[in-house]
Every structure is written in C-alpha cells, then in structure tokens.
VEXSE-960630 format. One record per residue (C-alpha): residue number from 1; residue in one letter; x, y negated, z. Coordinates in steps of 0.25 Angstrom, whole numbers. Layout:
! VEXSE-960630
<NUM,"a",<X,Y,Z>>
...
! end
This chain:
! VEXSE-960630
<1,"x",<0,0,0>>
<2,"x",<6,-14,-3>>
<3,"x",<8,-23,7>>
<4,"x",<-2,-35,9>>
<5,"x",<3,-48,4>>
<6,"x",<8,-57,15>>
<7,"x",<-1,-71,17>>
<8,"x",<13,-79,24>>
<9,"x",<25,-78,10>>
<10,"x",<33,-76,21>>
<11,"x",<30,-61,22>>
<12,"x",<31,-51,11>>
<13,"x",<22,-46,2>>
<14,"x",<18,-60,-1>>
<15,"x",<9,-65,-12>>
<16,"x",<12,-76,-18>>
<17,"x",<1,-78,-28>>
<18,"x",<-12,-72,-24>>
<19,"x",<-15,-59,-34>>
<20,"x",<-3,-61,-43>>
<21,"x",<8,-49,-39>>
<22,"x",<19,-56,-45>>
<23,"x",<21,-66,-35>>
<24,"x",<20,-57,-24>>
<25,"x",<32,-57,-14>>
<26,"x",<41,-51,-14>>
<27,"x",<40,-44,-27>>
<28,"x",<39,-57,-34>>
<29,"x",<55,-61,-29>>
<30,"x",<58,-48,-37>>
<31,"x",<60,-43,-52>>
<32,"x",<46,-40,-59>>
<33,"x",<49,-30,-68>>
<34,"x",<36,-33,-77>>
<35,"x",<44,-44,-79>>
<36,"x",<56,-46,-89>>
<37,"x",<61,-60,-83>>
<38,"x",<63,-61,-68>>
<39,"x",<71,-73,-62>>
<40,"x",<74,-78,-49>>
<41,"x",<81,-91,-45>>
<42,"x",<89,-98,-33>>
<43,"x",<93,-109,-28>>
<44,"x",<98,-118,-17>>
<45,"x",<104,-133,-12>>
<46,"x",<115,-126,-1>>
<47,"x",<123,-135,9>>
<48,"x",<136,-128,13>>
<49,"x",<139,-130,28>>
<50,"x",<151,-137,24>>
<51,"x",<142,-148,18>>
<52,"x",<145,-145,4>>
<53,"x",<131,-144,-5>>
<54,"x",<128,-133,-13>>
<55,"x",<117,-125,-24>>
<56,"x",<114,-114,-29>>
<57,"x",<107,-106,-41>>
<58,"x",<104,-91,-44>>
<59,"x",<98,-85,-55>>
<60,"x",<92,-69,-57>>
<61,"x",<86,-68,-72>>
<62,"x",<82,-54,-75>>
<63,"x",<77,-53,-88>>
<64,"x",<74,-39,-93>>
<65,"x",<67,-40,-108>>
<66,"x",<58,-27,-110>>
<67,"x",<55,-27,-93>>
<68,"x",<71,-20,-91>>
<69,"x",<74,-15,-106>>
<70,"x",<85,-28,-108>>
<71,"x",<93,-33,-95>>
<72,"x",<96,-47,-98>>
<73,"x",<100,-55,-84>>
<74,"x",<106,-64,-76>>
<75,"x",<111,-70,-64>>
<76,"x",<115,-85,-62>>
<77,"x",<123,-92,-50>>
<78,"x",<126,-106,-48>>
<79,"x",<131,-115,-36>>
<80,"x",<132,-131,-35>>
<81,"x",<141,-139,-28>>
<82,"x",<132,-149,-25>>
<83,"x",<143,-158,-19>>
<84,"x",<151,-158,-32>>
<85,"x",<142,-157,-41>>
<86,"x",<146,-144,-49>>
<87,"x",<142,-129,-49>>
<88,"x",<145,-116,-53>>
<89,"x",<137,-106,-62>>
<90,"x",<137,-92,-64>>
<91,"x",<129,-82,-73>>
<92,"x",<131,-68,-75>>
<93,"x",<121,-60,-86>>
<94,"x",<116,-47,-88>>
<95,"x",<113,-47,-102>>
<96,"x",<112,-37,-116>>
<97,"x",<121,-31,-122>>
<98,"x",<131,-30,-111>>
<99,"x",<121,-25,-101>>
<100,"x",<116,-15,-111>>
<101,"x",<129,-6,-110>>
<102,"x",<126,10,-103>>
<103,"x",<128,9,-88>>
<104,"x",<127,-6,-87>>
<105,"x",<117,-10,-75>>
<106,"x",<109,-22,-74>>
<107,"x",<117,-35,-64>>
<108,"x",<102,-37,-59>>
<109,"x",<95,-30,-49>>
<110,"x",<83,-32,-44>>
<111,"x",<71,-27,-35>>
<112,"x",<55,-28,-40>>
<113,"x",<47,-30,-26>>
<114,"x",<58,-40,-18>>
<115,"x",<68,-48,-23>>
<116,"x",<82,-39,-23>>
<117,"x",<90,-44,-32>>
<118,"x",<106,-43,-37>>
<119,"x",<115,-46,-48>>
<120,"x",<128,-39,-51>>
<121,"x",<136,-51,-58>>
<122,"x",<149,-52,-63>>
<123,"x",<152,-62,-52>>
<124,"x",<146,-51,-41>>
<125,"x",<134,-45,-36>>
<126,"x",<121,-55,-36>>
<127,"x",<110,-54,-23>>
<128,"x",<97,-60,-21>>
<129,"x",<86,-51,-12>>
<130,"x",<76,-53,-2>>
<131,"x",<82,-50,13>>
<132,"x",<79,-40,22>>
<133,"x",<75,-39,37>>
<134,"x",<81,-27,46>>
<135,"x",<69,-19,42>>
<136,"x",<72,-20,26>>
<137,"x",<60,-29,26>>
<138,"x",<60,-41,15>>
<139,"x",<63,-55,22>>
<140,"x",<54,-63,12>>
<141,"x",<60,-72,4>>
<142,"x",<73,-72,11>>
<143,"x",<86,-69,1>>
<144,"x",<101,-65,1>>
<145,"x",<106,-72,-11>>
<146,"x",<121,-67,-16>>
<147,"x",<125,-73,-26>>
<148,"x",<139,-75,-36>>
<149,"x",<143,-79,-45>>
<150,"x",<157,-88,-54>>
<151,"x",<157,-100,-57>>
<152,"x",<165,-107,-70>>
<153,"x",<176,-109,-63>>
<154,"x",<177,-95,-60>>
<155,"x",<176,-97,-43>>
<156,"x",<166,-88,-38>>
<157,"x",<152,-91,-32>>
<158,"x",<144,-85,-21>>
<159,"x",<132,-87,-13>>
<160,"x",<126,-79,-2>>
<161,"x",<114,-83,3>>
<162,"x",<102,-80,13>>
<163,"x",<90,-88,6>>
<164,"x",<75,-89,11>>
<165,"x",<64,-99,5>>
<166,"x",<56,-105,15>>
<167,"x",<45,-108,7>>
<168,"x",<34,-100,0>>
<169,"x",<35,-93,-14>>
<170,"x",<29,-103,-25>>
<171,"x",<23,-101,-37>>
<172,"x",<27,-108,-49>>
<173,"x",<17,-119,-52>>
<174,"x",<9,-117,-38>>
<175,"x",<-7,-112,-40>>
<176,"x",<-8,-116,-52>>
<177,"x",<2,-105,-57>>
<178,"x",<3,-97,-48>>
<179,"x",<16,-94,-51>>
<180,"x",<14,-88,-67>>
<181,"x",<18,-97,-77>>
<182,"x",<23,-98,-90>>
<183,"x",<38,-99,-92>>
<184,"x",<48,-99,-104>>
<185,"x",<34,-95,-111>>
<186,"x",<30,-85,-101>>
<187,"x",<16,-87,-97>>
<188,"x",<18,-74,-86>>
<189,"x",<30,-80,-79>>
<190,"x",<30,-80,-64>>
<191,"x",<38,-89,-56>>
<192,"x",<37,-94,-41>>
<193,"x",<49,-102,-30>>
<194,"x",<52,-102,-16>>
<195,"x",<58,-115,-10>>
<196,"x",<62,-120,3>>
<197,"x",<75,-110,5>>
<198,"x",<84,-109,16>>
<199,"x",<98,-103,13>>
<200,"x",<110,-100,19>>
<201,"x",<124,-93,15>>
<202,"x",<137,-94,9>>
<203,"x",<142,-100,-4>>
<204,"x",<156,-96,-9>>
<205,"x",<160,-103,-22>>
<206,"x",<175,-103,-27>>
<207,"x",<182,-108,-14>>
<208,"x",<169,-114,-6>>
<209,"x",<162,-105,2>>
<210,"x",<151,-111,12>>
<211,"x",<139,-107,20>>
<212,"x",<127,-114,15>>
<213,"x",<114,-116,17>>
<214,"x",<102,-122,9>>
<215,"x",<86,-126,9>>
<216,"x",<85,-130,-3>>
<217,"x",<80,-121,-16>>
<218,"x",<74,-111,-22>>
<219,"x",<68,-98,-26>>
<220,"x",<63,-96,-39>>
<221,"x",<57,-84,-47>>
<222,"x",<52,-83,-62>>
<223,"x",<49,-70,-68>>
<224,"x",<43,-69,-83>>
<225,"x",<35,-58,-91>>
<226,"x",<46,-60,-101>>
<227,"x",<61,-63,-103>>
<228,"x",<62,-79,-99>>
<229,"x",<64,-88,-110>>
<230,"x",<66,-77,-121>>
<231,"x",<67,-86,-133>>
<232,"x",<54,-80,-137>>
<233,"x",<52,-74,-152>>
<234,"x",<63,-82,-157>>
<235,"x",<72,-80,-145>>
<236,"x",<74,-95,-144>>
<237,"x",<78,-95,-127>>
<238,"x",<79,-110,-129>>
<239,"x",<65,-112,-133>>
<240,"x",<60,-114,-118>>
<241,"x",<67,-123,-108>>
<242,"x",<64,-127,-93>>
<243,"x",<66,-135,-81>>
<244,"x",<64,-131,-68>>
<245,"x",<68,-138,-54>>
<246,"x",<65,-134,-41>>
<247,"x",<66,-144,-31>>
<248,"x",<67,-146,-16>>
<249,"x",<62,-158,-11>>
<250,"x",<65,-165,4>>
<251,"x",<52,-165,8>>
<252,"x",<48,-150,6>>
<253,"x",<43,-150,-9>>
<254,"x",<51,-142,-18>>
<255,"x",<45,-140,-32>>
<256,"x",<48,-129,-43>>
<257,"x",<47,-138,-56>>
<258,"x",<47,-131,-71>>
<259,"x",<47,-139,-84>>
<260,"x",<46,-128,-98>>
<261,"x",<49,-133,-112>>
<262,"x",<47,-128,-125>>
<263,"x",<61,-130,-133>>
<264,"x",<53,-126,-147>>
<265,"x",<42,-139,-144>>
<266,"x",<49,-152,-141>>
<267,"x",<52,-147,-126>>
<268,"x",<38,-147,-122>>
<269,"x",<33,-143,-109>>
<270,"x",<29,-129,-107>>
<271,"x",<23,-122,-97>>
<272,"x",<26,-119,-85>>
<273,"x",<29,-132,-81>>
<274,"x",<29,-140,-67>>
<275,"x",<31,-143,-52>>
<276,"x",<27,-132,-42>>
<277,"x",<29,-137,-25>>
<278,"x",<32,-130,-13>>
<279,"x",<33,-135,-1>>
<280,"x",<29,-131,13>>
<281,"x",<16,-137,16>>
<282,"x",<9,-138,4>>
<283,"x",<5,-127,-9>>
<284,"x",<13,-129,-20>>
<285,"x",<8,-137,-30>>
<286,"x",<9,-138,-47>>
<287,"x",<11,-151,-56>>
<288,"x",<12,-149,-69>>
<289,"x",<16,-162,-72>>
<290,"x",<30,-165,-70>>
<291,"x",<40,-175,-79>>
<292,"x",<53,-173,-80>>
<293,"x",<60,-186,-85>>
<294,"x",<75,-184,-88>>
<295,"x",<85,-193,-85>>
<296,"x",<97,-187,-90>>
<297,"x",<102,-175,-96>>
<298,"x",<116,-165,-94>>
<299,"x",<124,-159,-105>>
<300,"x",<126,-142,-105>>
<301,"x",<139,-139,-100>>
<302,"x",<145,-131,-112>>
<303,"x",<153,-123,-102>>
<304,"x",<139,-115,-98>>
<305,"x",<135,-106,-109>>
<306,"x",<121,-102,-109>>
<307,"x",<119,-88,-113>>
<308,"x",<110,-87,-127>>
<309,"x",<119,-98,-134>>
<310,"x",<116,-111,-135>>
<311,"x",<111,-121,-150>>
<312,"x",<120,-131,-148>>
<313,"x",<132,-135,-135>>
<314,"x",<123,-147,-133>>
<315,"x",<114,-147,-123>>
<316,"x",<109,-155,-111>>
<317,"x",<99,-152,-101>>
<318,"x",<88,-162,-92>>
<319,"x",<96,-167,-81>>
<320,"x",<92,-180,-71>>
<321,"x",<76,-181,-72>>
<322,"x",<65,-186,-65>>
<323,"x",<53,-179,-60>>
<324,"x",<38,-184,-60>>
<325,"x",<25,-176,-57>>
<326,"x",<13,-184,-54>>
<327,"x",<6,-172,-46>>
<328,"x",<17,-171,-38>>
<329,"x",<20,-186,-36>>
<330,"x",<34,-183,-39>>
<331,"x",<46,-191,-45>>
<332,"x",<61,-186,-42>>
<333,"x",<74,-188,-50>>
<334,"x",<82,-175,-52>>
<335,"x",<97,-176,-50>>
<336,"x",<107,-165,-52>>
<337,"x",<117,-162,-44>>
<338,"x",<127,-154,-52>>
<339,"x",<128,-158,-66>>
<340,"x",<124,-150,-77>>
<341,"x",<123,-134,-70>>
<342,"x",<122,-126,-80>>
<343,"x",<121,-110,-81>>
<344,"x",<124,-99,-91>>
<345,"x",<110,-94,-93>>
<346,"x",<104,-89,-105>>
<347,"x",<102,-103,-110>>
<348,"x",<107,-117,-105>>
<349,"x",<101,-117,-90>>
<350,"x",<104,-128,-80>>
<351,"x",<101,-127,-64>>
<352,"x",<106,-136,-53>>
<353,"x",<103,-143,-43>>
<354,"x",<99,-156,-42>>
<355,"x",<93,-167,-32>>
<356,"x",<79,-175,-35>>
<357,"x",<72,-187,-27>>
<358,"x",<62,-195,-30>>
<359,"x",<48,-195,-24>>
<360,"x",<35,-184,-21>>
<361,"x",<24,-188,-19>>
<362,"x",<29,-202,-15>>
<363,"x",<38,-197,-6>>
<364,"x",<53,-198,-10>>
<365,"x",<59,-184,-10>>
<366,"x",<74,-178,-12>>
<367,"x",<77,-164,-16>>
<368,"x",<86,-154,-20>>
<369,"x",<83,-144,-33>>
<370,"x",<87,-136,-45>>
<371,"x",<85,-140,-59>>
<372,"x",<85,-129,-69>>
<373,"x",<83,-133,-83>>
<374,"x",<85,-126,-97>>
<375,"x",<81,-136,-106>>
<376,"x",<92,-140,-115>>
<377,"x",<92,-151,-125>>
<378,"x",<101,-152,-137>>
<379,"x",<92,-155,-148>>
<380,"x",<94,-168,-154>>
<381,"x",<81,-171,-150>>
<382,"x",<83,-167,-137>>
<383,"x",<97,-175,-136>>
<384,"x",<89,-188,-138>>
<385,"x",<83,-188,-126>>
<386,"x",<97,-182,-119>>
<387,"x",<103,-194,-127>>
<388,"x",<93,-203,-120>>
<389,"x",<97,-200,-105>>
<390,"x",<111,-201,-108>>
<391,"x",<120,-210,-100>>
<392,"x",<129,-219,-109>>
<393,"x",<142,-210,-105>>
<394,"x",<134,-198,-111>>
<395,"x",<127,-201,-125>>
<396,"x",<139,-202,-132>>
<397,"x",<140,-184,-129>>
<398,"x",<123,-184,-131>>
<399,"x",<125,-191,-145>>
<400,"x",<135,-180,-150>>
<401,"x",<126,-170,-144>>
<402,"x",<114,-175,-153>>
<403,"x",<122,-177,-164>>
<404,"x",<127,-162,-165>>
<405,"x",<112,-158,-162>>
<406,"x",<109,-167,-177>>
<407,"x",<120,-161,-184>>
! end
C-alpha cells in the first residue's frame, strides 16, 4: 500500500500538485524514465569564513533519446570569485560515438523514487542525493553536494557541501501552471524551484581552500517528454533561445523568472514565459507581463567552445538590463558580478551571478541571483541594437563584427 501523501512539504511522501503524480515528493527530485530529458540545477551566494565571497553553479542533464536507446550527457561545474571578479568553468560530457564503444558504462547515475545521483567525471567522482537519518530514512529535501571539477588554468575545484531549502517546493508559474508548461516547444515540460537555502561546507580551489556558508540560492528541476532543444525537424539547436533569473530579494521575495524566443520569428516571445514568487508568508504568484529592457551587451569569449559549432566567432549576449512587471510592482537594475561567464554546453550558455535593486511594490529592494541566458546575437540585424548599447570604447569592435555579418 503506498504511503498517504503528507499535508506539512516538510514530511515525505509529499504532493505538491493535487492529483498530478509528477510532482509528488520525493519521486519528483529523481529521474523520470517516461521522460527523455531530465535536468537539475544549483546554485548558491557562499561567504568563506575568512570573509572572502564566493558562488557557485552545478548542472545534471541527462538526455536519453528513445527513453535510454542513446546516452548523451552532462555535467557542469563553476565557482566565482565574487571578490575578484573571475570564475572558473568545467564541463565534462557523456556523449556518442565515444560512449557507444563494448563495456563502456554511462558517467550518470541516477535513482527514480529519490533524488540519488552521481557522475563519474574526468575530473572525479560527482555527488548530489537526498541524506539519510540513523534509521536510513530520507531527510526531506536536505542534500550532500560533491562536486569537482578544472578549471582553465588547470587548478583544481571542489566543493562539498550540506545544503537544505528552507522553503517549500514551487511550481513554475504558481496556479496558473501548476508546474507544466511549454518549454523549447514542449508543451508537456515539468518544471518547479526551491528557494531559501541554508549551506554549509568546504570550498577547495587551486591553493584557496575555505569553510563557507551560504542562504542565498536555489534549487531547480526541469524534465521534458522530449530531448530539450532538439533542433526539431531541421536540427536547427539555435532555433529556440531563453533567459532565466532567479532572484533572492532582502526582503524574503525570490522570483524564478523565464523569457523564451523563437530564433526563426524576429526573437519573438514564446511561451512559457514570466515571473513566479515564493516567499514565506504568501502563495506564490504569476505575472506574465515582465519587460526586460537591456542596457548593454558582453561579447562570447572565443576561449569557450560550445559543443555543436558555432555560424560565425561573433556573438554577444543580453548583459545589464532592467526589470519591469506592473502585476508585481517591480522595477530593479540587474548588474553582473563576474564578467562574461560563459560554459562549454551544447550551444553558447551563460550563467552567473549578479546583484539587482530597484523597487517591489514601492518598497526598495536588494538581492543576490543567477542569470542564465542563451540568446545569442550575431546577425546583423541583431548587432544594430548591440551596436546601439555600446560604450564609445566598444563600437569600433561592434562595427567590424556587423560588418563581417554583411559580407
């Protein structure tokens, strides 16, 4: 007999969406086989106890095309120096026609009713699963988080930590989703975010090595009835671009905030797109109408290589930007605080951390977030409006760059 479904999300079996079985907890932190794409996301603002400021990033995709016929994954791993301003990046990939050799095993690992997961990297073996107590019994929603990784430079990361949201599962767009959306053209995607984290551990990065300590971050989950930004019929991978940010404000708001575009119609809005909240002592909420007006824009750093090969060396992504959503009464300024982080994904990929403030609700407001983003412009079209955010120092590259694109 299965067990009955907890009231408190504190308590497994929990469920989070009344008569929907995918998002019930704790199955829903795990791999869904009916599923081809299945992703999980972290990340965190950490303060070493010398003082020093840090972040972090880690990425899980499994993508199985033909539910497990193809392994084609990976793992990604990034910390920031928030102090200095620079960051290391680390991707390691599971992918055809190495994998398909006799005896080769997949890197991932996972588990289908809890979140057990590991990655056998190049760099080292790659943990994140659900605790236990001193009966074997699931600690809900509380993690050990191993994780490694090399940066560019060649000196080695690694982080180890305990990490427990302190806030209820999400789903993406609140009620009025439910947490299935559409995504990359996948009507079927599920997707939801924990908030509110407490963190603690030890960070080891070439000679640095600090205890840290964070409560600023997030968990997030995305797993699609499909591969995740196939290409389609024409195999086009950069046909569909996005933004996402997640934001932890000062006074207790975080939103989860996606933007989609279709690459083939003039980068027009698609859906799933919006602002979800959480916060403590209210439901979370949905506005669809956010603006993004952006300010200026940052170059692809042609040391990073993403993994299906790039039109043209060119490219630059959104950078400083505004916010605006009448529903929510919000306007902030998003700045970065490490310039340009780029990863080696399957296509151009940015994520970092940046700072935003501004107002909610006419109330000012501060926070701490990640901005994820993989539109990237390098049509000439495009490079107008890249060309019009430039500072003076900065036109004379943007004008070769749009020349080359109308060669």
């Amino acid at each position: 007999m299965d067990e009955p479904q907890s009231a408190d999300w504190r308590v497994y079996p929990f469920q989070l969406v009344r008569g929907d079985p995918q998002l019930s907890f704790p199955a829903a932190e795990g791999d869904h086989l009916d599923c081809e794409s299945d992703t999980w996301f972290i990340a965190g603002e950490l303060t070493a106890d010398s003082g020093r400021r840090f972040a972090f990033l880690t990425i899980f995709n499994k993508n199985r095309p033909g539910l497990g016929a193809i392994v084609a994954d990976f793992y990604t791993f990034a910390l920031f120096d928030l102090d200095n301003g620079t960051y290391g990046t680390y991707t390691d990939y599971d992918m055809p026609p190495a994998n398909m050799q006799p005896g080769v095993r997949p890197k991932m690992f996972t588990e289908t009713d809890h979140l057990d997961m590991t990655y056998d990297s190049d760099a080292g073996h790659v943990v994140w699963r659900t605790c236990r107590d001193e009966q074997r019994r699931l600690m809900p929603y509380t993690y050990d988080v191993g994780l490694v990784g090399t940066d560019p430079a060649g000196d080695a990361m690694q982080l180890d930590l305990n990490v427990t949201p302190s806030r209820a599962p999400v789903p993406l767009g609140g009620a009025a989703y439910n947490g299935k959306i559409e995504c990359f053209g996948q009507p079927d995607t599920y997707s939801y975010f924990q908030t509110g984290m407490t963190i603690t551990g030890t960070l080891r990065w070439g000679s640095i090595e600090e205890s840290v300590t964070g409560s600023a971050g997030h968990v997030d989950r995305q797993w699609f009835p499909l591969i995740a930004n196939s290409g389609g019929p024409d195999g086009n991978v950069r046909a569909r671009s996005h933004e996402w940010r997640t934001i932890n404000l000062d006074n207790g708001v975080d939103l989860s905030i996606w933007r989609q575009f279709d690459r083939t119609n003039h980068n027009a809005l698609q859906p799933f797109s919006g602002a979800t909240t959480s916060s403590d002592d209210a439901d979370p909420e949905f506005a669809d109408d956010i603006e993004v007006t952006v300010t200026s824009y940052v170059r692809w750093p042609e040391s990073v290589s993403p993994l299906v090969r790039p039109p043209v060396a060119a490219r630059y992504m959104p950078d400083r930007h505004r916010l605006t959503s009448r529903m929510l009464e919000l306007d902030v300024v998003g700045e970065p605080l490490v310039a340009a982080p780029a990863h080696a994904l399957p296509i151009e990929y940015m994520e970092g951390p940046y700072r935003y403030h501004g107002t909610l609700r006419g109330k000012p407001v501060s926070g701490f977030a990640f901005y994820e983003r993989s539109l990237a412009l390098y049509r000439d079209w495009e490079l107008d409006d890249v060309l019009a955010a430039a500072e003076p120092d900065e036109r004379e590259l943007v004008l070769e760059d749009i020349a080359k694109s109308r060669a």
